[in-house]
Every structure is written in structure tokens, then in C-alpha cells.
C-alpha positions as CSV (number, residue, x, y, z in Angstrom):
1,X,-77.5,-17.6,-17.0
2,X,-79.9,-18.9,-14.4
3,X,-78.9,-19.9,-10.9
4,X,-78.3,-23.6,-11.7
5,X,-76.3,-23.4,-14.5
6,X,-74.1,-20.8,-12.1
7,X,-74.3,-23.7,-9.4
8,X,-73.0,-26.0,-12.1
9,X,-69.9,-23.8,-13.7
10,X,-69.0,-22.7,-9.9
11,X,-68.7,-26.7,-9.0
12,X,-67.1,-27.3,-12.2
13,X,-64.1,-24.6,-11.4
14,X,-63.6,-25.9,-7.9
15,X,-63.2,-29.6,-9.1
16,X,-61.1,-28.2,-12.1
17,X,-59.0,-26.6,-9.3
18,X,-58.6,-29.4,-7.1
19,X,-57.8,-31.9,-10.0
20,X,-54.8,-29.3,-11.2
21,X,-53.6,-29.4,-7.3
22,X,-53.8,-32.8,-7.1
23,X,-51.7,-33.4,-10.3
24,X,-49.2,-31.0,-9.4
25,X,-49.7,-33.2,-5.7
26,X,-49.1,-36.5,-7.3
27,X,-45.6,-34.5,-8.5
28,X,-44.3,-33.5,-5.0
29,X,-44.7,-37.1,-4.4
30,X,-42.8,-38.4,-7.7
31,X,-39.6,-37.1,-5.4
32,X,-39.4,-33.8,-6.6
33,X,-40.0,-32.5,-2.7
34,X,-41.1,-33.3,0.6
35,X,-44.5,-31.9,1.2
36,X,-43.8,-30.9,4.8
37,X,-41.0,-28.6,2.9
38,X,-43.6,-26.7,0.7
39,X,-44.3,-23.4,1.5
40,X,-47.7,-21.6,1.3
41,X,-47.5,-17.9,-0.2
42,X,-50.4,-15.5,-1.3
43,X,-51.1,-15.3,-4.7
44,X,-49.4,-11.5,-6.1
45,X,-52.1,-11.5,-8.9
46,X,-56.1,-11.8,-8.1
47,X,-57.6,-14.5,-9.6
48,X,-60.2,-13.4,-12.5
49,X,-63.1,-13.9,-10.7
50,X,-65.5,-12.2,-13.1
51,X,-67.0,-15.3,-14.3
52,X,-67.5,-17.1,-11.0
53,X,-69.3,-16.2,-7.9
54,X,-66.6,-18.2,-5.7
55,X,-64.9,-15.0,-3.9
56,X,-62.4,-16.8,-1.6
57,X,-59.0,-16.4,-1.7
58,X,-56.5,-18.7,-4.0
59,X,-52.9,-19.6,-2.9
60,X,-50.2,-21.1,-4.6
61,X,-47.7,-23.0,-3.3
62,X,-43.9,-22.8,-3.8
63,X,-40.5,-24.4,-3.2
64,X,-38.6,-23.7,-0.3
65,X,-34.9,-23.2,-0.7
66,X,-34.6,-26.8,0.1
67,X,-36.5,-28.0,-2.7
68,X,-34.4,-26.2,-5.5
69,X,-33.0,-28.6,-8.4
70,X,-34.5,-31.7,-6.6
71,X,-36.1,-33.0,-10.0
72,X,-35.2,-33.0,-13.7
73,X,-38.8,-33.2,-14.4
74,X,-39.2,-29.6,-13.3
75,X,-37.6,-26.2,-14.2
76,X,-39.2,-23.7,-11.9
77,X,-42.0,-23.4,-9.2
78,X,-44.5,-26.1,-9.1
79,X,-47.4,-24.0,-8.7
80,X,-51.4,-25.1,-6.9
81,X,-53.9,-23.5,-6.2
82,X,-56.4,-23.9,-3.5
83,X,-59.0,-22.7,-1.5
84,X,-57.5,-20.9,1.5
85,X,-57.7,-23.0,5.1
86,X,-58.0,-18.6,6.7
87,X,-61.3,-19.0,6.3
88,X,-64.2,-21.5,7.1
89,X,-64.4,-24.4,4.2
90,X,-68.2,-25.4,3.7
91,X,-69.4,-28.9,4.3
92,X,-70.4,-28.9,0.4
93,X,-67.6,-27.7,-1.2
94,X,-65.1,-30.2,0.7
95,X,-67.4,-32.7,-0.5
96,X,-67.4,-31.5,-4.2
97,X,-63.8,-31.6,-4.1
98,X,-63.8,-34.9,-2.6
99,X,-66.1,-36.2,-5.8
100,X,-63.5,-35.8,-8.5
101,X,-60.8,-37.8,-6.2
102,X,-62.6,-41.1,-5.1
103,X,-63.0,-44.0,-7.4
104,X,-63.9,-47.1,-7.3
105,X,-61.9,-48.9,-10.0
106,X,-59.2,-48.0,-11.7
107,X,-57.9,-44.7,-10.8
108,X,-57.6,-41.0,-13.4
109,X,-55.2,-41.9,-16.1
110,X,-52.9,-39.1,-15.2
111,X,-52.5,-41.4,-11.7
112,X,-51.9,-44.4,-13.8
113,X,-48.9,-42.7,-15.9
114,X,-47.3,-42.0,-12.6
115,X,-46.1,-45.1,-9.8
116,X,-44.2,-45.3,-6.6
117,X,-42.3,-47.6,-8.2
118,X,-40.6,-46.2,-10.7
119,X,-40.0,-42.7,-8.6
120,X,-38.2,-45.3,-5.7
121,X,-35.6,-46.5,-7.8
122,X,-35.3,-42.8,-10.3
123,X,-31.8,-42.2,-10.9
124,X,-32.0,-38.5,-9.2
125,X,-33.2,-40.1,-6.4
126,X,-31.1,-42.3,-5.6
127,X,-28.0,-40.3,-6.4
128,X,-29.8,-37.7,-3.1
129,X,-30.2,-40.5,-1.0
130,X,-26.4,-41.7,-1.9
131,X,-25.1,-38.2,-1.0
132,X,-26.6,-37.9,1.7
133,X,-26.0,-41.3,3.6
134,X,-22.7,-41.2,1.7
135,X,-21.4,-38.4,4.4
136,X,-21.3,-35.7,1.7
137,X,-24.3,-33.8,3.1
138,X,-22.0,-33.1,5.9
139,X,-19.0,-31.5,4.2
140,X,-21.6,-29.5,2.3
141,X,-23.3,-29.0,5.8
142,X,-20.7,-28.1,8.1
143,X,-19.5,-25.2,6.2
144,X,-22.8,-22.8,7.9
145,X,-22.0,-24.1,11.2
146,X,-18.2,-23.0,11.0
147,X,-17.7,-19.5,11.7
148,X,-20.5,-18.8,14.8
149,X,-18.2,-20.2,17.0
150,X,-19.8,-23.6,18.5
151,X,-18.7,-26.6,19.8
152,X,-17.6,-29.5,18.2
153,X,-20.1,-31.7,20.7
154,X,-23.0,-29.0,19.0
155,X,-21.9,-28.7,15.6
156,X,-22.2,-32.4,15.2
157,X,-25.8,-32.1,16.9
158,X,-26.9,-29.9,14.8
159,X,-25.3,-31.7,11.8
160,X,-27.2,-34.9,12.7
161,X,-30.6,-32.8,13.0
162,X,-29.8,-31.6,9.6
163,X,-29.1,-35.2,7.6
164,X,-32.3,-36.4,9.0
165,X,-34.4,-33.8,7.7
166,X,-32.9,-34.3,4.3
167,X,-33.5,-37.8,4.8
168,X,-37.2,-37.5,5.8
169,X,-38.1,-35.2,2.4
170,X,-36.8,-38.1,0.1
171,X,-38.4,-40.6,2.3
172,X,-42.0,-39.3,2.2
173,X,-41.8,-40.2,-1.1
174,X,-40.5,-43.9,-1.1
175,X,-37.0,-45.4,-0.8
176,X,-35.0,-47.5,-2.7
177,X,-34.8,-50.7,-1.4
178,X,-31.7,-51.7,-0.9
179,X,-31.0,-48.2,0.8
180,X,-34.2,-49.0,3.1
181,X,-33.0,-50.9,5.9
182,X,-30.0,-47.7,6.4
183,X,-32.9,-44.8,6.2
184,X,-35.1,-46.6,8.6
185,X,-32.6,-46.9,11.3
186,X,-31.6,-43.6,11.0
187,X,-35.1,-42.0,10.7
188,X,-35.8,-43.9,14.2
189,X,-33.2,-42.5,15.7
190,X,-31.7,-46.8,16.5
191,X,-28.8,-45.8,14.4
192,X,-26.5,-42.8,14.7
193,X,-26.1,-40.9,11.8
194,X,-22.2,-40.3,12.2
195,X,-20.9,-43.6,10.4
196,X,-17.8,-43.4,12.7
197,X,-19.7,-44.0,15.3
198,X,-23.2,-46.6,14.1
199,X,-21.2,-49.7,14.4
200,X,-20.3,-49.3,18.0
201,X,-23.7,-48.4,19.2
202,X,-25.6,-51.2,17.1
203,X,-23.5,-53.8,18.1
204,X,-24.2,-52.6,21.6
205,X,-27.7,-52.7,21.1
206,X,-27.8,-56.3,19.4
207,X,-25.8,-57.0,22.5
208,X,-28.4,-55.4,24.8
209,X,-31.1,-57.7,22.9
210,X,-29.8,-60.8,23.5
211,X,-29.1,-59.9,27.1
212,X,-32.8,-59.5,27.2
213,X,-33.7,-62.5,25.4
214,X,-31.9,-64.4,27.7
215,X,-33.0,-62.9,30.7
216,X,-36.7,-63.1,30.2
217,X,-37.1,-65.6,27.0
218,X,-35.1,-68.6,27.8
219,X,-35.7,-69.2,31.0
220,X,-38.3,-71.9,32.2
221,X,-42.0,-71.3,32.8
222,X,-41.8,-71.8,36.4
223,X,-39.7,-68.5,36.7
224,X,-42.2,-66.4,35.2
225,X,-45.3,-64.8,36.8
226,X,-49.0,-65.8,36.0
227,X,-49.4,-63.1,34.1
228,X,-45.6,-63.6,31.5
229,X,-47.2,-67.3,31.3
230,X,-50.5,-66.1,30.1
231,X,-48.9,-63.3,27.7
232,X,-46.4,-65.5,26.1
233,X,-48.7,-68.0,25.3
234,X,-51.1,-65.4,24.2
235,X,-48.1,-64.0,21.7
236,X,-47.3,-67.6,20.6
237,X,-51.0,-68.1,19.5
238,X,-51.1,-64.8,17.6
239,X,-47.5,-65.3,15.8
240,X,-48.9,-68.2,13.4
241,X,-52.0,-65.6,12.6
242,X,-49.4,-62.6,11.5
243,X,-50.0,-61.9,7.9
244,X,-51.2,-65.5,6.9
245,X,-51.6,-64.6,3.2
246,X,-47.9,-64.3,3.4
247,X,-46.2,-67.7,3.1
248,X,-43.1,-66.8,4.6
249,X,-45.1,-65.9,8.0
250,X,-45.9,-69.3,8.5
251,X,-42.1,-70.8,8.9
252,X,-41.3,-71.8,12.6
253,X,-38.3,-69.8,12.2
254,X,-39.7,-66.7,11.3
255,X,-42.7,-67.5,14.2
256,X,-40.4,-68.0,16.8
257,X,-38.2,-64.7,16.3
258,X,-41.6,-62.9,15.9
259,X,-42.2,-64.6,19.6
260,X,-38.9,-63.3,21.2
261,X,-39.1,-60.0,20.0
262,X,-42.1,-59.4,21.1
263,X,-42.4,-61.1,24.2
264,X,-39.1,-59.1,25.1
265,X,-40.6,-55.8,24.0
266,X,-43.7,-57.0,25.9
267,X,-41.5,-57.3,28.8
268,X,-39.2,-54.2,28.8
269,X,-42.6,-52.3,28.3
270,X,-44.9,-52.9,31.4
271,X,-47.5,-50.2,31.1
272,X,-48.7,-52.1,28.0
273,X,-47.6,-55.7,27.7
274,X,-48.6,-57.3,24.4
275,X,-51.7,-56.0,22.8
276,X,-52.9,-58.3,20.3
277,X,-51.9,-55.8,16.6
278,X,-48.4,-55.2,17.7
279,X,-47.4,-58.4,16.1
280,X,-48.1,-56.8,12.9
281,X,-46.4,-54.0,13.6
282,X,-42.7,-55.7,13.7
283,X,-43.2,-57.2,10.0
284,X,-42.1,-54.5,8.0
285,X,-39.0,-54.2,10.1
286,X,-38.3,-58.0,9.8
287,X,-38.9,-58.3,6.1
288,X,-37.1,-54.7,5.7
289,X,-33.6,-56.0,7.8
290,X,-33.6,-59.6,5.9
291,X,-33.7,-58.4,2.9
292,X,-30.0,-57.0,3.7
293,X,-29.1,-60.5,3.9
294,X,-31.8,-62.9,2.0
295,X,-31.9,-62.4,-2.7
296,X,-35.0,-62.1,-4.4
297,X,-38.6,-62.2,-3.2
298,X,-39.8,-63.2,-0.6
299,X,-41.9,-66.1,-1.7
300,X,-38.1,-67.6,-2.0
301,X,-36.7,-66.4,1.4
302,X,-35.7,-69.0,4.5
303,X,-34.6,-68.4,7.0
304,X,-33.0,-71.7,7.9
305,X,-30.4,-69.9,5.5
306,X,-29.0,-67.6,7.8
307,X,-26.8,-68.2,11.0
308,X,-27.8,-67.6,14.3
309,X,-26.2,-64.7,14.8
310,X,-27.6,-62.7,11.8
311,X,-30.9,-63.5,13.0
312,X,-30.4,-62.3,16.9
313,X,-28.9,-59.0,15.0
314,X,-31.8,-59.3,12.8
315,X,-34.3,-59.7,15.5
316,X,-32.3,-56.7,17.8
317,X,-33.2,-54.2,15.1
318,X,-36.6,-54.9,14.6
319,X,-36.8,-54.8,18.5
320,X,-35.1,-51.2,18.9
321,X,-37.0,-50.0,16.0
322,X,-40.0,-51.1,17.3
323,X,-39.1,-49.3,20.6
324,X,-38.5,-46.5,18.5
325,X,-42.1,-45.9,16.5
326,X,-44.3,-46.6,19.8
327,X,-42.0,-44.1,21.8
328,X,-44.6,-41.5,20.2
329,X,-47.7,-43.6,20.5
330,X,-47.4,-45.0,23.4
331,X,-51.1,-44.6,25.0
332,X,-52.3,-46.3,21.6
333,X,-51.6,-49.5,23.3
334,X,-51.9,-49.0,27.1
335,X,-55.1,-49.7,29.1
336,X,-58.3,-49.2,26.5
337,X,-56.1,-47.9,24.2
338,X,-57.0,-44.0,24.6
339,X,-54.7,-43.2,21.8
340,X,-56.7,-45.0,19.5
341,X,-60.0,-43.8,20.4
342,X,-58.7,-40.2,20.1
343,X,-57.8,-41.0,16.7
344,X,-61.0,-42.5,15.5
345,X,-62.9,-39.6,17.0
346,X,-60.7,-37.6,14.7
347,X,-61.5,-39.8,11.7
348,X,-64.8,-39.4,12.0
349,X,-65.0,-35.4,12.3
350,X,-62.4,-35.2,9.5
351,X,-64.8,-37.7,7.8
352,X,-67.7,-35.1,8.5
353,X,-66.6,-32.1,7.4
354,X,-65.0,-33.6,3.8
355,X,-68.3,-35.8,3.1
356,X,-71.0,-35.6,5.6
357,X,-73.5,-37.8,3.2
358,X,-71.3,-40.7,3.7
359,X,-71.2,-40.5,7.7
360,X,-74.6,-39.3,7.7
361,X,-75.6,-43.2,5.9
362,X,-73.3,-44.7,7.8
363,X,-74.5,-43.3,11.5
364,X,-78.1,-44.1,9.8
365,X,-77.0,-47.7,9.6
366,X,-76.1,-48.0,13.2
367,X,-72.1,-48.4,12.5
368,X,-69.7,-46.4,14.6
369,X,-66.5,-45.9,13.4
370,X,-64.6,-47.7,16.2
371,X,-66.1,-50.9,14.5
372,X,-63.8,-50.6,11.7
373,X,-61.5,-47.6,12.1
374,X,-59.7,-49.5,15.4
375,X,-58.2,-51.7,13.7
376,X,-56.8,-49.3,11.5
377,X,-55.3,-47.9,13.9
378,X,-54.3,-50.5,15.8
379,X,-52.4,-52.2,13.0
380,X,-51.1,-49.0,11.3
381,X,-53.8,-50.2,8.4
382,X,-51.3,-53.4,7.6
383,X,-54.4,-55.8,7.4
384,X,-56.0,-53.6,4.8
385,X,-53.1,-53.6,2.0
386,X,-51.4,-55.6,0.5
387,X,-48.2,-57.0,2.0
388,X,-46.0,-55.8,-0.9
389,X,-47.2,-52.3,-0.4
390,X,-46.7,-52.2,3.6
391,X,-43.1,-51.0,3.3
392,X,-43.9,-48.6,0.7
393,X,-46.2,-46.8,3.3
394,X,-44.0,-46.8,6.2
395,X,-41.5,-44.9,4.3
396,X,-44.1,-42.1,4.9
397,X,-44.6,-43.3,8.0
398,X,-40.9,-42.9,9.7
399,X,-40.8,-39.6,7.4
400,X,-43.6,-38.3,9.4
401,X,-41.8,-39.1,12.8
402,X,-43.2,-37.7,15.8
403,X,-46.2,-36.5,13.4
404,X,-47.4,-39.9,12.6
405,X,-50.2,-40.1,14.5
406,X,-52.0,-37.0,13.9
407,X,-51.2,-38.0,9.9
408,X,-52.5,-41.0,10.2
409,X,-56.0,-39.9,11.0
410,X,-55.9,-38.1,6.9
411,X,-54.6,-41.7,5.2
412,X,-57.6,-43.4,7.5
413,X,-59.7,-40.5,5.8
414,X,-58.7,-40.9,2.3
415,X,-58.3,-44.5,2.8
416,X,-62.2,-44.9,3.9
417,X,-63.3,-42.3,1.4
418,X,-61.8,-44.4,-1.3
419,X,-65.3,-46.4,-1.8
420,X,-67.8,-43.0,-0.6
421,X,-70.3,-44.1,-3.3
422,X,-69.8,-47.8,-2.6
423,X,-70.8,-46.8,0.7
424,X,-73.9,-45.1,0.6
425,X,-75.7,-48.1,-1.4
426,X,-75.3,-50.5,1.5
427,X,-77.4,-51.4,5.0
428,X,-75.7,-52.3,8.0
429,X,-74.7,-55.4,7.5
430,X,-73.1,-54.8,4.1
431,X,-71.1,-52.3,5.3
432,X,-69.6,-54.6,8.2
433,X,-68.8,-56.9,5.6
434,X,-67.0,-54.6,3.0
435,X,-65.6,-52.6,5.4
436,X,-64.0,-55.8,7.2
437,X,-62.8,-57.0,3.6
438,X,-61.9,-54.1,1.4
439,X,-61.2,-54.5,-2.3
440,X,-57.7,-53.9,-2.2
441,X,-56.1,-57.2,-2.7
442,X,-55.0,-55.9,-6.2
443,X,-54.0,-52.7,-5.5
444,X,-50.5,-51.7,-6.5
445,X,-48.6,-48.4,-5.6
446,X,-51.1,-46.5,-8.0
447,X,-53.7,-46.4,-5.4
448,X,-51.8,-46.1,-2.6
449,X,-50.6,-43.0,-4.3
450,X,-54.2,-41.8,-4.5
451,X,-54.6,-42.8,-0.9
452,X,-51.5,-40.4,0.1
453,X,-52.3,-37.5,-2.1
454,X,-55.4,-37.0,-0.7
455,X,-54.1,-37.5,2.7
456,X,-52.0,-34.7,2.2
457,X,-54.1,-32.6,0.6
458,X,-56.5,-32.4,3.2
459,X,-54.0,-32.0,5.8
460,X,-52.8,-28.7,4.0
461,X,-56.4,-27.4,4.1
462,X,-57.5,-28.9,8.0
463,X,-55.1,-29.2,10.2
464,X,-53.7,-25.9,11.2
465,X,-57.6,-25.0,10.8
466,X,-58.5,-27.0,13.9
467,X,-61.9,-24.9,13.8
468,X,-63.3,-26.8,10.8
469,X,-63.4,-29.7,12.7
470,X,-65.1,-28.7,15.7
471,X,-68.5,-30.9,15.7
């Protein structure tokens, strides 16, 4: 066998290998586990190797004790191999693996067999997140806290601790709907997870909202500064431009609560003010708490239907949760957004070492990734998707918590390396264009699947390899 036929069979075995990991990926993610729950362990048996010249180590992945009887799909140990993050990953072997995951089109027919969908609204699944918003996770929980002799006042921290980490590992992977608007205020942290206690402390909060509302909203512009005239006029021009494929966005009711919650989060939250984005950012919390109180889609909702106290309770949540997710990103919105730029300096060395042809063409062309990338991260990548798929994503989102940011730089990744190919065939201007209006109006959770596996997957093999990414 000559030396490119070995060449050949050695690239053939690592894409063979990444496609069985990604498979057995697109499983973790069908609700069977929480990837952040997955444990990596040497493999007890050496790889046959004789036929390959490919001499690094192989790991397989197991379930942690958490993860035991969380599917009926599965019987034992879902099993991947991979190359090993120990040691330096070559430039051309990232981008080999990257090869058999990218498409253009429509995605590998073992994707197409399995959607988000479906997984959100499995039996199984639902019966997990029923037990453990039910309060039976804490029966079950409170029996290993009993005996080593600890507070009540601890017990119940430590109890609370505990039902949100269960309710992160089903989250990653999608929630039902009608359970969403519960998991999101208790991922945040707006809602306490002890039931005897949540209705007290939001109707505080809603009561805390309005206060503000009425302190800094409905009061005349001749009591506000230069600066709260010039902001809130600023927020009223951007509220009308807030997902304007979306019909609903463009009632004056939904507009004007878009207005007062941000311009009171604006407020409360001097070191940043409004930055033109955020508006975005509150609509999967405001679609998210109607939907608790509006039937059907939301081509049909109104809100003209709903009294004016649902909607001040309404808008309170979406403030607080708001308050919540940019708690942990907070210098992705102050002055010249550091945050951001730290992220798309990221992107582009993660970008580097998983497909350095594509960067390569792209620096050739001129473009810099803050072109593009920004508003990625500015907007959490809501502009990119389609609406019906934003809430879908932000499960993952709140499941990641105070890891978010550093995850979103991997779904930026597998998000731009989507269209690599596409790429490389265009000049500058082209790839302003395309890159400014992706292909993804008629996307459904198949992709964004593909997008997340891959996000994942690379952050198993980079990021506690901070090394590989050194420029």
C-alpha cells in the first residue's frame, strides 16, 4: 500500500470515528443525558491499531450515576470514541473531522430520523421534568442530606442546588412547552425552587416592577435627563424594528411593553443603558410567559386579550429574567462592548484551529470576523434563525448558566462552519452578503441539532485544552 492510499484509509477511519461520535452525540441530545453530565474514561482495551498509522489515544465516554435509566431507547453505556484533547490536535485532522459534519442542504439522514421536536414532548421526558418540578425530586433528595447532621436553612440550600442541576440536564436538550415558562424561572434563579415559597417572592418582584415602571416610565419628559430623553426615544425607534418578520412584533401593545421593560432595565442598569440588540434579547421571555396565558400560535395571539394586570406580571418576568441572563455578561454590553470582542477573538481562533482554509480565504478577502460575528453575539444569534427555533436554543442557553458565554463561542463556530465550502467560493463582497443573510429561513430543529452537536463536540475536545488555541 503506497503512502496515499495510507493517507486515504487513515482519513477515512477518523471521519468513520467522528460520524459514530456524533451519532451517539445526536443521542445525548434526544434526552437521554445532559452532556455536561458525561464522563470521560480511558479506554480498558487498546484500540487495534495494526491497520492504521493513527497512534493517539481513543476514549470512550460513559454515564455518570446521574444518567442511569434516563432513556428507554438505551440499555447500557452509550459509548464514543474520540481523539484524546491530552495531546495536541493537528490543524488537518480537526479539519477532516470537520468535513463529514458540514453541509449545505439537507443534513445526514441519520440527523433527519431524529428532531428536537419530538424528544421535547417524549413521554420519558416529560414524566422527569414532572417529577422533578412536581417536588418529588426532593423527597427522593432529602434522604442523603438527613443523617450528617445540618441545618434545616442548609439542607434546603443544598436541596435547591440539587433540583436545578437535574433541571439543567433535561433542559440542554429542549423542554416541553407548556412546562417552559416554570424551568426558565427557575434555571434564572427569578423563581425559588421551593413552591411554598415562589408565589410570595414573584408577586414581590411583579410588585417591584411596577414600582419601577412608575418611577422612571410614566412620568413626563421634562423629569428626565438629556440623556433618559435621548435613550427612550432611541428604544422606542428600535421596538417597531424587533423581529419584524414576526407579525405579532408589530402590535402597539406588544411595542409598548417591549418599551417599558427595557427602558426600566435600561434604567436600573447605568453602566450600560440600552445597547441597540438587547431588544431582542427580551423576546423569547415575552413570547415564553404569554404563552402561559394566550392558545395556539402565535400568528393568532393579541394581546389586547389580556388584562392589564397579566401583562405588568408578564412584562415583570421578562424584566427579572432579563436581569438574570446579563448578570453573567454584563461587560458584553457596557462601553465598546469588551465582552463581545473577547468572544469574537475566540471564534476566530476556535475557527482556526478546526478549519484554517476557511479563515485563511476569509482573512484573504479582507473580512474580519467582528463584521459579522458581533452581531452574533450581540443578539445571542436571534437574527440568524428562525423565530420558531429561538426558544428551542435558549433552553440550552439557561442550561448552560454561568457557562453561556464561553459556549456560545462553539455554536458561533459550528453555526459559521455550517456553509465552510459555500465560503471558500466567494470574494469579499459575496461573503458580506451571505454572511449578513444566511440561508436559514427554512431551517427546522434538524439543523439546529447539527448546529449543537457540533458545538458540543468540539467543546469536549478544546476547551479544557486551552493550548490548541493559542494563535
Amino acid at each position: 500500500m503506497n503512502k496515499r492510499q495510507q493517507d486515504e484509509r487513515n482519513i477515512a477511519t477518523l471521519d468513520s470515528r467522528f460520524n459514530q461520535t456524533l451519532r451517539n452525540v445526536q443521542g445525548l441530545l434526544q434526552g437521554r443525558s445532559m452532556p455536561g453530565k458525561i464522563l470521560l474514561s480511558r479506554r480498558s482495551d487498546p484500540p487495534d491499531n495494526s491497520n492504521s498509522k493513527i497512534s493517539s489515544p481513543d476514549y470512550r465516554r460513559s454515564f455518570s450515576h446521574n444518567d442511569a435509566g434516563t432513556s428507554n431507547h438505551t440499555s447500557g453505556a452509550v459509548e464514543e470514541e474520540f481523539q484524546s484533547t491530552s495531546k495536541p490536535i493537528s490543524t488537518a485532522n480537526v479539519s477532516r473531522l470537520k468535513l463529514s459534519t458540514s453541509f449545505g442542504g439537507s443534513p445526514p439522514e441519520e440527523i433527519r430520523k431524529s428532531t428536537m421536536g419530538a424528544r421535547a414532548t417524549d413521554s420519558a421526558r416529560v414524566m422527569k421534568f414532572t417529577t422533578v418540578l412536581s417536588g418529588t425530586v426532593v423527597i427522593l433528595a432529602i434522604k442523603p442530606f438527613g443523617n450528617l447532621g445540618l441545618s434545616t436553612t442548609i439542607k434546603y440550600f443544598l436541596l435547591e442546588i440539587y433540583i436545578v442541576d437535574k433541571l439543567r440536564e433535561l433542559a440542554w436538550s429542549g423542554v416541553p412547552d407548556n412546562m417552559r415558562p416554570k424551568v426558565w424561572r427557575l434555571l434564572l434563579g427569578y423563581a425559588p425552587t421551593n413552591s411554598d415559597r415562589r408565589e410570595g417572592v414573584l408577586r414581590r418582584k411583579r410588585l417591584e416592577y411596577l414600582d419601577y415602571v412608575s418611577q422612571y416610565y410614566d412620568i413626563p419628559d421634562t423629569e428626565r435627563s438629556d440623556d433618559e430623553v435621548n435613550m427612550l426615544h432611541q428604544i422606542a425607534v428600535d421596538c417597531p424594528r424587533t423581529v419584524p418578520e414576526v407579525p405579532f412584533f408589530q402590535q402597539l401593545h406588544v411595542q409598548k411593553s417591549l418599551e417599558r421593560i427595557l427602558y426600566a432595565w435600561a434604567i436600573r442598569h447605568p453602566a450600560s443603558g440600552y445597547v441597540q440588540g438587547i431588544n431582542d434579547l427580551v423576546t423569547p421571555f415575552l413570547v415564553v410567559f404569554l404563552s402561559e396565558h394566550l392558545e395556539g400560535g402565535i400568528d393568532n395571539w393579541s394581546m389586547s386579550d389580556l388584562s392589564s394586570d397579566i401583562i405588568s406580571n408578564i412584562e415583570a418576568d421578562c424584566y427579572w429574567c432579563l436581569s438574570k441572563l446579563l448578570d453573567g455578561m454584563q461587560d458584553h454590553y457596557t462601553f465598546a462592548q469588551p465582552g463581545i470582542q473577547r468572544l469574537v477573538f475566540k471564534l476566530k481562533e476556535l475557527v482556526r484551529r478546526i478549519d484554517e482554509p476557511v479563515l485563511q480565504h476569509v482573512e484573504d478577502q479582507g473580512l474580519e470576523f467582528l463584521q459579522f460575528a458581533f452581531r452574533w453575539f450581540n443578539c445571542l444569534l436571534i437574527r440568524e434563525i428562525p423565530f420558531h427555533l429561538v426558544t428551542r436554543l435558549w433552553d440550552t442557553y439557561l442550561a448552560e448558566g454561568d457557562a453561556l458565554p464561553d459556549f456560545l463561542v462553539y455554536i458561533s463556530a459550528s453555526f459559521f462552519l455550517t456553509w465552510s465550502d459555500n465560503l471558500q467560493k466567494l470574494d469579499f463582497q459575496e461573503l458580506v452578503l451571505f454572511l449578513q443573510h444566511l440561508p436559514t429561513q427554512n431551517w427546522t430543529h434538524q439543523e439546529l441539532e447539527m448546529v449543537l452537536s457540533r458545538a458540543f463536540m468540539w467543546h469536549s475536545m478544546f476547551n479544557n485544552s486551552p493550548n490548541h488555541l493559542a494563535s
